[in-house]
N, C-alpha and C positions, 0 to 999 in steps of 0.2 A: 067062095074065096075072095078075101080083099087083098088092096095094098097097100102096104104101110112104109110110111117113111120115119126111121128112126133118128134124130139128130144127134150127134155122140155116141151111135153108134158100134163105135168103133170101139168103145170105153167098156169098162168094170162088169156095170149093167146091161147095158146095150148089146153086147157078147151073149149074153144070157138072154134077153129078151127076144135077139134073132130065133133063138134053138128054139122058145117056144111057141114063136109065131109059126115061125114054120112048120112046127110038128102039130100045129092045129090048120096047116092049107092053106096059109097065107101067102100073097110074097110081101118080100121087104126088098126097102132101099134106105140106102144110109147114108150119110151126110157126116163128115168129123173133118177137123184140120188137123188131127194126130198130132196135137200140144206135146211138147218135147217133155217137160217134166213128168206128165202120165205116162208117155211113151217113149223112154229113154233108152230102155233096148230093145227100141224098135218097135213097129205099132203090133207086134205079138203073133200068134197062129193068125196065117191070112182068112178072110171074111170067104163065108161059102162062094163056091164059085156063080152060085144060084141068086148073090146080092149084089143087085146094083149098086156102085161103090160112087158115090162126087165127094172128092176129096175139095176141104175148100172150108173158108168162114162161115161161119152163120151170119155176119153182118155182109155176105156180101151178096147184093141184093139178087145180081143175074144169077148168080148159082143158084141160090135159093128159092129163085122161082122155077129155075130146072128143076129141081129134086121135088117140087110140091107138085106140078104137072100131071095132074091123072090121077093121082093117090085118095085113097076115101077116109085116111085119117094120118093123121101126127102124131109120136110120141117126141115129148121135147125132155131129152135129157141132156141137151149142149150145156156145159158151162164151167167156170172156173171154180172149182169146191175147195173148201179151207177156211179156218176161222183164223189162226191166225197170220196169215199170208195178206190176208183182206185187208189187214187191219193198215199196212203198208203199203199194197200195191192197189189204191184204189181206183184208179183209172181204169187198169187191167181187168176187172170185177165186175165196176158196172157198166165196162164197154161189151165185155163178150158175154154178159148173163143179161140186162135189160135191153141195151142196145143191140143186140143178139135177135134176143125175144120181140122185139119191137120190129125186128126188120121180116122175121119168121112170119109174124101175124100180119104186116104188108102183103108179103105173098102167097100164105096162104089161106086169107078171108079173098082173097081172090079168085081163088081156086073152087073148084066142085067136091069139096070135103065135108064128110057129116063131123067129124069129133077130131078134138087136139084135147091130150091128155098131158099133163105137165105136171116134172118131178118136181118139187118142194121140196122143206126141209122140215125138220122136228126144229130145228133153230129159230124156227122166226116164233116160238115160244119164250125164246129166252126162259129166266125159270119157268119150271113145271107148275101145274098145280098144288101148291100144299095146303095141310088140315092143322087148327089148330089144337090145345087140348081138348075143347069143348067141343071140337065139332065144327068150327066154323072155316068156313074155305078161304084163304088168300090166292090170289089171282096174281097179286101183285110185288112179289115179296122180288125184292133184291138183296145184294149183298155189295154195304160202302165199302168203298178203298182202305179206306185206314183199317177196319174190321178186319180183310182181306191180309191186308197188311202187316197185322198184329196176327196171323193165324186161325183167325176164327172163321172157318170157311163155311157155315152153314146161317141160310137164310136166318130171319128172325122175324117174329109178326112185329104190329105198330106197337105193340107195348113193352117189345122188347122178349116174348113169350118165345118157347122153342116152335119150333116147328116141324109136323112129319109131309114127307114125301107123298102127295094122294095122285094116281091115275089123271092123266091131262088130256080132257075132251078137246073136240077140234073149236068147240065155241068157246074156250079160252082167248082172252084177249091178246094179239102179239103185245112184245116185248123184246126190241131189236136190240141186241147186245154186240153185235157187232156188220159190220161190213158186209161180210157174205150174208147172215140173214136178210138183211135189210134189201140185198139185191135178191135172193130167194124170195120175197115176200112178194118184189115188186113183178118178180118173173109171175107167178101163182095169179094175184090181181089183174095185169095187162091180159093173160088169158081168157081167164074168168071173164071179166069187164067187156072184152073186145068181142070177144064168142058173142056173151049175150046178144050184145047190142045189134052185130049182123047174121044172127040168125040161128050160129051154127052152137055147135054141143061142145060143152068143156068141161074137164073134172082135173082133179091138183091132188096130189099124192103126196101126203107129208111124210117120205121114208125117215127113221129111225136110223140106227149106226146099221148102215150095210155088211156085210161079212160073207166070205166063200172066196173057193180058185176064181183066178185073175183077175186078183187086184194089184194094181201096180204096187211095187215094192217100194222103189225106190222114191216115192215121190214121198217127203217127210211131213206133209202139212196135213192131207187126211187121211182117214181109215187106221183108228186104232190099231186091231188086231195085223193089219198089214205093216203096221211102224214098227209093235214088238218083233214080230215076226223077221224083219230085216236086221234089227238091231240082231236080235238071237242066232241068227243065221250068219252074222259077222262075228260073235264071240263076245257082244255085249249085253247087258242087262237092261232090259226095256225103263227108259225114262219116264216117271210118274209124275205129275201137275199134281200139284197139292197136297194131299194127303194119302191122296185114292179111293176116297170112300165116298169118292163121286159114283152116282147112279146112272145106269147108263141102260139101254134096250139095244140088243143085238139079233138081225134078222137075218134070215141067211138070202142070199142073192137070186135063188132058186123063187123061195116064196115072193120074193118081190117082182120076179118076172110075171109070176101067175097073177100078180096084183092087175098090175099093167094093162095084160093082157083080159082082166076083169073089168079094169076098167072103161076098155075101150069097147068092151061087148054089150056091159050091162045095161039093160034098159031101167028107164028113171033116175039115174043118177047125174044127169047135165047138169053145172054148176055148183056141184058137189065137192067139197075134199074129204080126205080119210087118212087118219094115222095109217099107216104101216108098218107094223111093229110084232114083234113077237110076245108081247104083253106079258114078258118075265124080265125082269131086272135084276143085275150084277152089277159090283163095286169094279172100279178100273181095274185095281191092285190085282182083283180077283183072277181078272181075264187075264195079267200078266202071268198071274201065275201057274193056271192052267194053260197057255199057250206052253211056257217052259216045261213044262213036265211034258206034254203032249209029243215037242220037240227034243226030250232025252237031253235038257238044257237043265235042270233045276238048280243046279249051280249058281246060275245067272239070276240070282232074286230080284224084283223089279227094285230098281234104284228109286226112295221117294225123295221131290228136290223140293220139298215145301213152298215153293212159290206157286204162282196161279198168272197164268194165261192172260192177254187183254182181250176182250169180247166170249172167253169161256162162262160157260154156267156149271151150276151146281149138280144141279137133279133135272133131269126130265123123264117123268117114266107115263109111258103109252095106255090110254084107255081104249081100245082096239075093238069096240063094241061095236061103233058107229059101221067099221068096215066089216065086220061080219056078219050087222043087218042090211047095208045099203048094196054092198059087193059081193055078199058070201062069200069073204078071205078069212081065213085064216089058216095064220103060220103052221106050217110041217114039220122043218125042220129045226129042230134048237141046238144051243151053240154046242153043249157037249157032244149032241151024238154025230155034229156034222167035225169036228177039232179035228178027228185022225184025213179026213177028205182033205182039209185044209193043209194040215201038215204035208202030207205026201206032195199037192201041191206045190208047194212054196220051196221042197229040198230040193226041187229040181232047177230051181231060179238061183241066179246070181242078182245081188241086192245089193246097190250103194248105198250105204248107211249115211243118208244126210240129215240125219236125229240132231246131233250134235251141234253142225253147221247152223241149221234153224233157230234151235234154241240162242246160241248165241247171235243171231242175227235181229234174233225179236227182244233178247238183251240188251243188245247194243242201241236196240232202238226205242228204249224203253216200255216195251211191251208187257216183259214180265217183273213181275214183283212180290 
């Protein structure tokens, strides 16, 4: 039996990842400062009576060398998630995800700890990898404003060629499109970087779009499936970025715990990342529209608002090899057969629909276009 300290604990994930530490003989202790916009009504079903609870910052140094105290590992899930929230609030971004991360690894390369495992993003991919006709791979592909602008929302090679959507290995080059990647990336590196250097074990976990019960509802900046799902639940039709025929990897929250907890067990893996992903891919529109039917909504067609995001991508879709050689993960659950768990879920919540609010805030601010 070890013990583990979860940072964010308190959160989406971290809820999830209690259940399965514990039900493998672990203890845990938990670390969150229960952020109002994730925990609006309230920081949710209280934490087993069995989890040490420090409520409190991750920058603040003396908690945080309380909660690392004795523990034989870390998982860092602390942080501010949303792409476009980041885009505005940037202080808020990279004070509580690097300056966070920076003060966690203060106190706990101090500490008697074998491994700190730390969540990532599929974001700090920015585009996926795409194939051209021939066969030949881009790494690099973007999409200019004016393009964007004009409607034309799909990558293009250097010569102007189309482009398909190929599986995106971890040794894909970043490509920071916005704010929260770029503090993701640096979160994933200060780990990595700082393990090495004294001594101890580190692995980074690029999770894919998360999905499953208890994700905040009302917080309107991430988690797809949880944004239609509030709108739906208010009597609105879930608001679509672009076109929809954006590509997206949806994993259920379950598999990602067992990740986690893979990764903190496995042997050879130190300094290692790994997608995380259910390695099947769905258009946005798609998911809107099975969430509606799912929820006896189909009335509510997903509204598409032909504009595009600042710092959103096109396509990212998961090549999921690396982790189910180096980790032996792979996904359980897919999104269809887990939607009725989901539903049940979410009809029992009450959701402020701040869809709306958002959009026009990131309007106002010139963000979308």
């Amino acid at each position: 039996m070890a013990v583990y300290l979860i940072t964010g604990g308190a959160g989406f994930i971290g809820r999830h990842l209690i259940r399965e530490l514990q039900g493998a003989g672990h203890e845990v202790r938990v670390l969150d400062s229960l952020v109002e916009q994730v925990h609006a009504a309230g920081p949710g079903a209280p934490l087993p009576a069995s989890v040490e609870f420090f409520r409190g910052d991750v920058r603040d140094h003396s908690l945080v060398g309380r909660a690392v105290r004795g523990v034989d590992g870390v998982f860092h899930l602390a942080a501010e998630v949303g792409v476009g929230q980041s885009m505005y609030e940037v202080s808020r971004y990279v004070g509580a995800n690097d300056l966070g991360t920076a003060v966690l690894l203060e106190a706990a390369l101090e500490a008697d700890l074998r491994r700190i495992v730390v969540a990532s993003s599929m974001s700090i991919y920015g585009e996926g990898l795409y194939r051209t006709g021939d066969g030949r791979f881009v790494e690099d592909a973007s999409r200019r404003p004016a393009d964007v602008q004009s409607g034309l929302w799909d990558p293009v090679g250097p010569e102007g060629e189309p482009l398909q959507p190929a599986p995106t290995p971890e040794s894909k080059r970043p490509d920071l499109a916005s704010v929260y990647a770029l503090t993701k990336y640096a979160q994933e590196r200060l780990v990595l970087m700082l393990a090495a250097a004294r001594g101890i074990e580190a692995v980074g976990l690029r999770l894919f779009n998360v999905f499953g019960p208890g994700q905040a509802l009302s917080n309107p900046y991430t988690g797809v499936l949880a944004i239609f799902a509030s709108r739906l639940l208010n009597g609105q039709p879930p608001l679509v970025y672009e076109d929809g025929r954006q590509l997206r990897d949806f994993v259920h929250v379950g598999d990602v715990a067992r990740a986690f907890r893979l990764a903190m067990e496995r042997p050879g893996v130190a300094g290692d990342v790994f997608n995380i992903a259910s390695g099947r891919n769905r258009t946005v529109v798609e998911i809107g529209e099975a969430l509606a039917r799912a929820m006896g909504r189909e009335d509510l067609e997903p509204r598409i608002l032909n504009q595009a995001r600042a710092g959103d991508i096109r396509h990212c879709v998961a090549d999921t090899g690396h982790a189910e050689r180096g980790l032996g993960f792979r996904a359980e659950r897919q999104l269809e057969d887990a939607l009725g768990e989901l539903v049940e879920a979410v009809s029992v919540q009450k959701a402020h629909d701040g869809v709306q609010e958002a959009h026009r805030e990131l309007q106002r601010r010139g963000l979308v276009v």
